[in-house]
N, C-alpha and C positions, 0 to 999 in steps of 0.2 A: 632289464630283466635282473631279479637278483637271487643270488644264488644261495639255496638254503645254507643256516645257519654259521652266514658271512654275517656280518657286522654293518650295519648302515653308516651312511656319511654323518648322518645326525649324532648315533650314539661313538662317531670316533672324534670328531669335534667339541662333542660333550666332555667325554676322558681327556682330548687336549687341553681342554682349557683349565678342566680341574686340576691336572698334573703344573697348565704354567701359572696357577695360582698359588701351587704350593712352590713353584720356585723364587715366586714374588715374595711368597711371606718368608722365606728362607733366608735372600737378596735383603731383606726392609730389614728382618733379625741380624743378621748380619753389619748391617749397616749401622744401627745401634749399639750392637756391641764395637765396633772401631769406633765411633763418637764418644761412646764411654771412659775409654781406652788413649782417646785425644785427649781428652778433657783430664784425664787423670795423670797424663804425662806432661800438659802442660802446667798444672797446679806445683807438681811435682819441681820441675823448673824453677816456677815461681819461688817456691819454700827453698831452695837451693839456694836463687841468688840473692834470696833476703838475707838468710844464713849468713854469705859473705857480703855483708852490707852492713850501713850504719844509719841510722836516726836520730833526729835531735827533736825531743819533746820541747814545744817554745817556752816559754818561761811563763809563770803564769804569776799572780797577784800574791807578793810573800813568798813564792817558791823562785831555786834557780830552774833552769834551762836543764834538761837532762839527755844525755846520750844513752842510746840503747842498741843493741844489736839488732839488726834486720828482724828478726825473728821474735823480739820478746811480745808477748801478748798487753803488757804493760800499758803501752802504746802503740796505738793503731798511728802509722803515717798517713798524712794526707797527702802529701808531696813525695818529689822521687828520694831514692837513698841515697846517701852517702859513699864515697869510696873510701879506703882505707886510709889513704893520704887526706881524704879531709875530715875524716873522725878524727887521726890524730892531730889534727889541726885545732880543732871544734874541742877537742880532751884539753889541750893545752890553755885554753882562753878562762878566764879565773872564776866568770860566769856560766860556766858549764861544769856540771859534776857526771861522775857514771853512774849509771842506775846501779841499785844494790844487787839486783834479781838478778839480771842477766851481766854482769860484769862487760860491759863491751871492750873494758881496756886489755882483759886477756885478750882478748883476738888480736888487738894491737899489739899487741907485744910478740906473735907470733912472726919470724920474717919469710 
């Protein structure tokens, strides 16, 4: 028997699901924004320990070998970085110069 102007099972089922659909789309927005948020923190990382890092452009036909800081756009590494003990390593050999742009040997010279 149902009781005037109660609410059926159908139309409270109905509202449930709408309402856990809007918690879903809440839940999935959510969820992309922390992804976004990861991703931006770990780039972020990334450009940090390029920063204190070092690179060696190989040497190429006619040119010397060139050292560059983690970070110069100059040259993109393929391989991993350098640490500061062997920039100053790699600075020191007669076959290596530092790039003009990003100076890497100021970083070296920082103790």
């Amino acid at each position: 028997m149902s009781v005037p102007g109660a609410i059926s099972d159908l139309d409270k089922n109905r509202a449930l699901a709408d309402w856990l659909e809007w918690q879903l789309r809440q839940v999935r927005g959510r969820i992309r924004e922390l992804e976004v948020r990861t991703e931006q923190e770990r780039r972020a990382r990334e450009r940090a320990r390029a920063e204190q890092s070092w690179k060696i452009q190989p040497r190429r036909s006619g040119e010397m070998a060139m050292l560059h800081r983690g970070g110069c756009g100059l040259y993109s590494a393929q391989l991993g970085f350098l640490t500061r003990e062997e920039a100053m390593i790699a600075l020191a050999e007669p076959d290596i110069e530092p790039c003009q742009i990003c100076n890497p040997q100021t970083g070296l010279e920082q103790a």
